[in-house]
C-alpha positions as CSV (number, residue, x, y, z in Angstrom):
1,X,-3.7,31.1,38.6
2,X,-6.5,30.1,42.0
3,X,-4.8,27.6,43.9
4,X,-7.7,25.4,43.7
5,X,-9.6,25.1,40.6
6,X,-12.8,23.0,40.2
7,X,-12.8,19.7,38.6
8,X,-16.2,18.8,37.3
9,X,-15.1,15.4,36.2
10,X,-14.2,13.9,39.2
11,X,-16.4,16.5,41.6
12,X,-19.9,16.0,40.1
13,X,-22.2,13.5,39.7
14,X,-23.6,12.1,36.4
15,X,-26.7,13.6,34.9
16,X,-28.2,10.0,34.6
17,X,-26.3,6.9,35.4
18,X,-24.6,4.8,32.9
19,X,-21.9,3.2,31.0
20,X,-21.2,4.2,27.5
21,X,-19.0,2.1,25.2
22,X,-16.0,5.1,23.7
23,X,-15.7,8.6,25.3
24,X,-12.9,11.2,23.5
25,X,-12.2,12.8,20.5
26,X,-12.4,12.7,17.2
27,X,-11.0,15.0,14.1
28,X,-7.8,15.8,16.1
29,X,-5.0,17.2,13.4
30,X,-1.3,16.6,14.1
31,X,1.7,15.7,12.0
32,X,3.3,12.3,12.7
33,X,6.1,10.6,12.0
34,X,5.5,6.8,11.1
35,X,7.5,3.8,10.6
36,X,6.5,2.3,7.5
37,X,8.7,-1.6,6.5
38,X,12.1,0.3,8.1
39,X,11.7,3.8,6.8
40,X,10.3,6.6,8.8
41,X,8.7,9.6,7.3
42,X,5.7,12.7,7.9
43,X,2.6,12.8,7.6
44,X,-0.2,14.9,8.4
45,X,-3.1,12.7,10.6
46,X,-6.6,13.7,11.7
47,X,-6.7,11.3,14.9
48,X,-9.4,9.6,16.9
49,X,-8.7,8.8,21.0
50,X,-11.0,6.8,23.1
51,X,-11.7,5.0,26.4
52,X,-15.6,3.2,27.6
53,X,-16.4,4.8,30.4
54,X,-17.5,1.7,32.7
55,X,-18.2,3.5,35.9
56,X,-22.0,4.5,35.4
57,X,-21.9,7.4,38.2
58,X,-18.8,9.0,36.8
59,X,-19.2,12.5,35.2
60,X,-16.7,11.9,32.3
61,X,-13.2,10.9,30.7
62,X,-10.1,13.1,31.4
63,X,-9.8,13.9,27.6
64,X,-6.4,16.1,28.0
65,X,-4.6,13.5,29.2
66,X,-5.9,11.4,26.1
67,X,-4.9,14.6,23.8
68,X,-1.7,15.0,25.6
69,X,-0.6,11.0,25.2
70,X,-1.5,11.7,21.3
71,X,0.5,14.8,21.4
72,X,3.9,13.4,23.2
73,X,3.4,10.8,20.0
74,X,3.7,13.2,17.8
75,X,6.0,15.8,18.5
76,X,8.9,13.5,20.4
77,X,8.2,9.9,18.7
78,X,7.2,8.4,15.7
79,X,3.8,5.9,15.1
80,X,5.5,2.2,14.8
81,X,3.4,-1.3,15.9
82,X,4.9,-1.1,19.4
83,X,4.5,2.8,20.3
84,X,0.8,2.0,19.3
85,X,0.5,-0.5,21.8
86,X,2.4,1.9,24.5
87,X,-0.2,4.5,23.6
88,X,-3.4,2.5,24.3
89,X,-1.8,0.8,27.1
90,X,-1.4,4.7,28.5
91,X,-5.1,5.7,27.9
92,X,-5.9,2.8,30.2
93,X,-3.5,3.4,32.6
94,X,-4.8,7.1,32.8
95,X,-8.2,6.2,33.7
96,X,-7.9,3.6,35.1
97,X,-10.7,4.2,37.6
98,X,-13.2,4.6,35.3
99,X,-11.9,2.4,32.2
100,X,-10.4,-0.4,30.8
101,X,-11.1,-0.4,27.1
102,X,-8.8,2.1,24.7
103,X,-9.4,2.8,20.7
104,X,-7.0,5.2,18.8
105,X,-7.4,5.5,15.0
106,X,-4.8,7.3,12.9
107,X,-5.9,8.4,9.0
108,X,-3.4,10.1,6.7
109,X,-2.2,9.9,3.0
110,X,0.4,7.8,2.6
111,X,2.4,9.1,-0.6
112,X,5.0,6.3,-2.5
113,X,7.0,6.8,-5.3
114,X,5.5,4.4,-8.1
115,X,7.4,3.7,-11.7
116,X,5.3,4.3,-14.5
117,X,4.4,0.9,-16.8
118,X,7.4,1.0,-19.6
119,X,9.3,4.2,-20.1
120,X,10.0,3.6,-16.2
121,X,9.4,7.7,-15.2
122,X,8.7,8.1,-11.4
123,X,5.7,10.0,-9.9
124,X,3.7,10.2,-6.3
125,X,1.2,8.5,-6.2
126,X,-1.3,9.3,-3.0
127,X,-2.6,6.4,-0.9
128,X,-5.2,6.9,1.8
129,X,-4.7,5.1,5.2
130,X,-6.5,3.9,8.2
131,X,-4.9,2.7,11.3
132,X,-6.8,1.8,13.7
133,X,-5.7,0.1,17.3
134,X,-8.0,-1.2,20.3
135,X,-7.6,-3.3,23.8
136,X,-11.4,-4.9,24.3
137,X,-11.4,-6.8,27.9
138,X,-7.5,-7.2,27.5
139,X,-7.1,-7.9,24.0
140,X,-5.4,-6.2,21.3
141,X,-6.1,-5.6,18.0
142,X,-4.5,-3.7,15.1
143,X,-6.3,-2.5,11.6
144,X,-4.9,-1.4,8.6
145,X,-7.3,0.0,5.6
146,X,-5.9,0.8,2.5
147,X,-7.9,3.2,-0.6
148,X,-6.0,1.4,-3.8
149,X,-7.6,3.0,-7.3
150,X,-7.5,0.8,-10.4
151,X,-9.0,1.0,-13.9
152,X,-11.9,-1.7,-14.6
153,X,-12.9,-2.6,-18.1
154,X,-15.8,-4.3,-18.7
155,X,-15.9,-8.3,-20.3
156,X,-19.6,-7.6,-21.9
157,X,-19.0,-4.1,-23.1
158,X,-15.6,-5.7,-24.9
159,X,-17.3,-8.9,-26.4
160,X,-20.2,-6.2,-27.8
161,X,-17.5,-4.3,-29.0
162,X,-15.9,-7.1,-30.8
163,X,-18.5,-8.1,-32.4
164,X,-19.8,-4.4,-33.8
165,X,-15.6,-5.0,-35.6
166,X,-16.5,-8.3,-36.4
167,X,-19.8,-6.7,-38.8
168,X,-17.8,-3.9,-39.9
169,X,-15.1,-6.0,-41.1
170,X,-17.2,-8.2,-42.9
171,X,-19.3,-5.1,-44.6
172,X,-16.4,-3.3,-45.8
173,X,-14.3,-6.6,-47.5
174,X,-17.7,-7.9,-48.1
175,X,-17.6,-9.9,-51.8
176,X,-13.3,-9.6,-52.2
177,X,-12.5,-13.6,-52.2
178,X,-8.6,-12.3,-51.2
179,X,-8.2,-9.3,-49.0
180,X,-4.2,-7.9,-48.9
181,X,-2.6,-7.8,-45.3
182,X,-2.0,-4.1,-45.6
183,X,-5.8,-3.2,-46.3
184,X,-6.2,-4.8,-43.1
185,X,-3.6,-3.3,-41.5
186,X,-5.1,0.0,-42.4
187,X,-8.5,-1.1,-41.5
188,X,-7.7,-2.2,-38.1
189,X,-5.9,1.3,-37.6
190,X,-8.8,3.2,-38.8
191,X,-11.7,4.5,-36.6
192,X,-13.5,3.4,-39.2
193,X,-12.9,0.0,-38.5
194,X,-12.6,0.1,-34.6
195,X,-16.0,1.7,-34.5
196,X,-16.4,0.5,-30.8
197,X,-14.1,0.5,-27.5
198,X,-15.6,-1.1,-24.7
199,X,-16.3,1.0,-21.7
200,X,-13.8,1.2,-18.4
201,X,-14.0,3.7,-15.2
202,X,-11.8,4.4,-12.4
203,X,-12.6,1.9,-9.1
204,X,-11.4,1.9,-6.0
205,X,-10.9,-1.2,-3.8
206,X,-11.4,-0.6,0.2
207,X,-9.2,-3.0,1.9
208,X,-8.7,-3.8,5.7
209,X,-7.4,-6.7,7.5
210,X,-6.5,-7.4,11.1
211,X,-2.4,-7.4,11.6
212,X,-1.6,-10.9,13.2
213,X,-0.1,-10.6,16.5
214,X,3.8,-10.9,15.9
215,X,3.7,-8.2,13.5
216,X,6.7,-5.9,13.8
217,X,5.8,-3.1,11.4
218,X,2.9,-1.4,9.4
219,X,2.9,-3.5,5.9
220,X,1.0,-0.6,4.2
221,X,3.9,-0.9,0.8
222,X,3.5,-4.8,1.2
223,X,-0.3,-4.2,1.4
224,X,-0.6,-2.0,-1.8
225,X,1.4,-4.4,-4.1
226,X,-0.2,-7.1,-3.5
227,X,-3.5,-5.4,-4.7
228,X,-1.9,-3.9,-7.6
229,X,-0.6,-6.9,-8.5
230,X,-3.4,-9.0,-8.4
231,X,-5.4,-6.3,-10.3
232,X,-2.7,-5.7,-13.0
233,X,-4.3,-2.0,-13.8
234,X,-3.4,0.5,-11.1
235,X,-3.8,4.3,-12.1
236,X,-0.4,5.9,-13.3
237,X,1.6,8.8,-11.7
238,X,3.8,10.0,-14.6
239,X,3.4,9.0,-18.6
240,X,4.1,9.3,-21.6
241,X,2.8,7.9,-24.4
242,X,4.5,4.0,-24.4
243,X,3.0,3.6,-20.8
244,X,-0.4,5.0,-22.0
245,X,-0.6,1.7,-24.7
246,X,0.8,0.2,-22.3
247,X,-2.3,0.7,-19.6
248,X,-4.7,-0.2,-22.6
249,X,-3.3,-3.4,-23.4
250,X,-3.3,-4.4,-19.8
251,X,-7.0,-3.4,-19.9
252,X,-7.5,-5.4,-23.0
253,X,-6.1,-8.3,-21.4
254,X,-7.9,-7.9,-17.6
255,X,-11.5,-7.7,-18.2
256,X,-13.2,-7.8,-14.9
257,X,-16.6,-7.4,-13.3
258,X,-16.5,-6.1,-9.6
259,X,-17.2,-9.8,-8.6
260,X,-13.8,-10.6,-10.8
261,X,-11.5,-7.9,-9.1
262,X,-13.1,-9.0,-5.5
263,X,-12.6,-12.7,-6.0
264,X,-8.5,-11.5,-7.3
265,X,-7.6,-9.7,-4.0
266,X,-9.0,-12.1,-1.9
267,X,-7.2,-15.0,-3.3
268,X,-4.3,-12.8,-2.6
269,X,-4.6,-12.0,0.5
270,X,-5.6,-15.5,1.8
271,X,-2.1,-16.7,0.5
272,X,-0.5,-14.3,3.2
273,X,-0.4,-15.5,6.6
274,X,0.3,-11.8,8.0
275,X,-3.3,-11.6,7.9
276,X,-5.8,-12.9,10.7
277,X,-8.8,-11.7,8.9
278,X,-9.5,-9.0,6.4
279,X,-12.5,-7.3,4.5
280,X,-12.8,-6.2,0.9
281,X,-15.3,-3.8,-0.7
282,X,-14.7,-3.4,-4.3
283,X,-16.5,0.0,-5.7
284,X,-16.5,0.5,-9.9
285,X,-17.6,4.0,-10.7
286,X,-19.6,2.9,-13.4
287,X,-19.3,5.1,-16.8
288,X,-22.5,3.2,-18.1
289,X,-24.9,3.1,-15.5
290,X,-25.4,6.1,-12.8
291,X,-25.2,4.0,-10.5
292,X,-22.3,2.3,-9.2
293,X,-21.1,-1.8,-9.1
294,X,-20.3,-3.1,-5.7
295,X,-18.9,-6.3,-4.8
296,X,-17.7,-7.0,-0.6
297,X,-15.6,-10.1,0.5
298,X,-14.0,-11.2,3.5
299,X,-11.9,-14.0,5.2
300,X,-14.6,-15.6,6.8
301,X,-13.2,-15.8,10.6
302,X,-15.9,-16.8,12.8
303,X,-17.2,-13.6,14.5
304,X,-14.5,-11.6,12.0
305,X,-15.2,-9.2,9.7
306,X,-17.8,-11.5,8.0
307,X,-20.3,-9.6,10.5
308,X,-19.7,-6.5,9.6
């Protein structure tokens, strides 16, 4: 190996002068072991690592030493609030010369073990998840985004539905002044005399907020229940055929428009103070239209995620 090798980052002079707000990479693919509400388990992370590059004059960033930070993480530590911190803290302090603002953003599937609705059988179910960490001008801040999936069954296509039963009820007992409980029973189990279902798809709900500052750990389990909860129809892993009528009653019973399942998560999460701010997009994959319904909510902190 020469002795001396050249260094074109701190030897030469910039092309054309200027600062630029995030130098690094992006895509980077490394296994990790996070720390998730006291348990600590793999998974497998395409990474982003950045500093601004404030000197205008300067060639560029050091990116190894970025790459090599990210890689110490992951092969002799484990992703947890206050390594995070260490770790942009440690871009700075490596370029410190040249920068003074660090971004790192971490995005994985987070896998959790989910009961099914009544016979109580256990399957994975796959979550995807953002974390995202920065220090702007001295501050930190911490972003968690969760992908939660939930069935969405539409109030107008049921109310249409109901009444297409309504008609065929009245036609076929049309003229009988006494109908007997068990022609009804066998009408109401007939397809003849549910001619109509109304229409559901599969949406998804795009949540991020903003960890408050004393926050020890990653709520990503605290984060998905609350959404589940407040939507009441979360996909299943494993079922059989009591959690299947199950799901459809639960449908039955939670008609929502995208505006309905927005206006239900932010409720919840402006009940939980380990929130500073967050931001909802709520996307149903329409089985009606082509095109899909959208609704997008946030907190409403002054210069928060309102803006965005």
């Amino acid at each position: 190996m020469p002795a001396n090798m050249p260094d074109i980052a701190n030897q030469a002079k910039a092309q054309t002068e200027g600062e630029l707000d995030w130098v690094g990479m992006s895509n980077i693919e490394m296994p990790l072991m996070i720390e998730v509400e006291g348990e600590t388990r793999p998974v497998s992370a395409l990474i982003e690592a950045f500093v601004n590059l404030k000197d205008p004059k300067a060639k560029g960033i050091h990116m190894s030493r970025l790459y090599l930070m990210v890689d110490e993480l992951s092969t002799e530590s484990v992703l947890s609030v206050s390594n995070l911190k260490t770790l942009l803290h440690g871009f700075i302090e490596s370029h410190n010369d040249i920068s003074d603002n660090a971004q790192v953003k971490f995005e994985f599937d987070y896998h959790m073990r989910r009961k099914s609705l009544i016979s109580g059988k256990l399957g994975w179910k796959a979550y995807p998840v953002t974390i995202t960490g920065q220090i702007i001008k001295g501050d930190l801040n911490i972003e968690l985004a969760v992908n939660v999936p939930y069935s969405s069954t539409c109030p107008c296509s049921a109310a249409l539905a109901r009444q297409l039963i309504q008609n065929q009820f009245n036609q076929t007992f049309a003229g009988q002044e006494s109908v007997k409980s068990a022609d009804i029973m066998d009408f109401l189990g007939s397809t003849d005399g549910i001619i109509a279902t109304p229409h559901s798809q599969r949406s998804i709900a795009d949540v991020k907020v903003k960890l408050a500052d004393d926050t020890d750990g990653f709520p990503i389990v605290d984060l998905v229940d609350a959404i589940e909860h407040a939507l009441k129809t979360p996909v299943q892993a494993a079922v059989k055929r009591e959690d299947e009528q199950e799901f459809a009653r639960l449908n039955g019973q939670n008609l929502m428009f995208c505006e309905d399942a927005g206006r239900r998560i932010k409720a919840t999460l402006n009940a939980q103070k380990q929130y500073q701010d967050f931001w909802i997009r709520v996307n149903h994959y329409e089985s009606l239209h082509a095109h899909d319904a959208v609704s997008v909510a946030s907190k409403g902190v002054e210069g928060g995620y309102r803006n965005h």
